[in-house]
N, C-alpha and C positions, 0 to 999 in steps of 0.2 A: 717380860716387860715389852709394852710396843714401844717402839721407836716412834719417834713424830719426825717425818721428813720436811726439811725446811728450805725454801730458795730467797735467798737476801740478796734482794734492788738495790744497788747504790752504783753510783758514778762515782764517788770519794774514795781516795785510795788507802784510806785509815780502816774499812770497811775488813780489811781480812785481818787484820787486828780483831774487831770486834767476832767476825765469824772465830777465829781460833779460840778466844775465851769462851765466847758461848759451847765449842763443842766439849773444850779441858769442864768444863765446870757442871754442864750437863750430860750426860751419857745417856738419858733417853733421847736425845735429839741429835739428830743426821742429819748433816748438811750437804744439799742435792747439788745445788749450782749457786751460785753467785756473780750473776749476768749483769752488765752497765747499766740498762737501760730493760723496759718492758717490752718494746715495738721490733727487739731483735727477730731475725728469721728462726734461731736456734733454741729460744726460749721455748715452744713448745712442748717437748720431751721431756722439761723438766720442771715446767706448771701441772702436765698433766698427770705426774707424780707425787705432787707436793702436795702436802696435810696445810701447811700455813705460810704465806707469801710474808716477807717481810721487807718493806717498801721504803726507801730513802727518799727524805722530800727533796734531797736534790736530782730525783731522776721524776717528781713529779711536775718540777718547777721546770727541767729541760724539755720532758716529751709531754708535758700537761696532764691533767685531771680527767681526760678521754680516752687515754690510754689505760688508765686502771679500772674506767667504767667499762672497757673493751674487755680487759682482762676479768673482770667481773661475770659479765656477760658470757665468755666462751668456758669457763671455766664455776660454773656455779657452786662447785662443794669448795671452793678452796676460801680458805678462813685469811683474812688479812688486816695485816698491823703496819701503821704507816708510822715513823718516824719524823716527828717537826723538830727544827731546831726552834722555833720562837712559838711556843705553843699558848692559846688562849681559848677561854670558853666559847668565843666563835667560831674558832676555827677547828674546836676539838666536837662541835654541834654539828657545824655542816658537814663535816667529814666522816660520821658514824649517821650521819641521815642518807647519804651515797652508796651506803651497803658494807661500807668498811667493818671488822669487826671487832678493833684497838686502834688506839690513839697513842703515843707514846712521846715524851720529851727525850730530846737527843740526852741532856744530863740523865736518864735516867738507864739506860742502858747499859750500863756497867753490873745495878743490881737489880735490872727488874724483869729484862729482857726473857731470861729462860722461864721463870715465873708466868709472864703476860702470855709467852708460845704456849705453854702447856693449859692455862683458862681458856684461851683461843681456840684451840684445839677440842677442848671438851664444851665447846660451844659457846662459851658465856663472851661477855663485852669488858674488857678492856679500856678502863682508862683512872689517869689518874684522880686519885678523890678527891684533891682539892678544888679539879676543874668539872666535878660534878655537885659542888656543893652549892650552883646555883640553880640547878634543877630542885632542891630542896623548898625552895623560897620559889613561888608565883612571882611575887609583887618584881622580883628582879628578872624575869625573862622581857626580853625586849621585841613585845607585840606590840605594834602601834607607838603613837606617840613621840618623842624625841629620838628614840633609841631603834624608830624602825632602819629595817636596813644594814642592819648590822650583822645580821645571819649571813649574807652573801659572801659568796667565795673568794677566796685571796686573786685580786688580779693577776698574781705571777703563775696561778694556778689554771686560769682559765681560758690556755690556749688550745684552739681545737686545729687539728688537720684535713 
């Protein structure tokens, strides 16, 4: 069986909580590192190992939305799943149009997280269905009209260096 190597982003110290369950409950999946932040010096050794990045929006709202287009960039095979706490069909849009490959709600990581690593991993997209049921309906995407503008990035998200 392969192992699926995994590095989990977060600044929140509840975070090795959530790595320990993930490893007890899944045994195909290894956990490589689990660094504060993405722009560390040390994190490259174990991005450039990793099958699937799993990203805390609290380390995208510290170091911004440049930092994981960086990480995106230097590291092209690595599959990534970001974590929202306040998740919404905007912002579960713009963030899978950025190259992300999962979307995930904080509530949902207790039972979905080993699940979403291993689709990630075998390439497919990640996210929850309820916040893809308005891609089903046209008439509800917000092109034009009152609703333009709603695509655009969370401002907490949008700091560059």
């Amino acid at each position: 069986m392969k192992k699926i190597t995994v590095t989990f982003v977060s600044s929140r110290n509840d975070t090795r909580q959530h790595c320990a369950d993930l490893i007890r409950q899944n045994p195909d999946i290894d956990l490589l590192a689990t660094p504060a932040g993405l722009s560390r010096q040390g994190n490259c050794p174990a991005l450039s190992r990793t099958d699937v990045v799993v990203i805390d929006e609290s380390v995208v709202r510290s170091e911004g939305f440049a930092a994981v287009r960086r990480m995106l960039d230097a590291y092209p095979v690595i599959n990534s799943l970001i974590i929202i706490d306040n998740i919404s069909e905007e912002t579960t849009a713009w963030t899978l149009m950025q190259g992300v490959r999962g979307v995930m709600g904080q509530h949902q990581i207790g039972v979905f997280l080993g699940k979403a690593i291993r689709r990630i991993d075998a390439g497919e997209v990640w996210v929850s269905r309820s916040l893809l049921e308005w891609l089903r309906s046209p008439a509800r995407l917000p092109i034009g009209g009152r609703d333009e503008g709603r695509g655009m990035p969370r401002t907490d998200w949008s700091r560059w260096h």
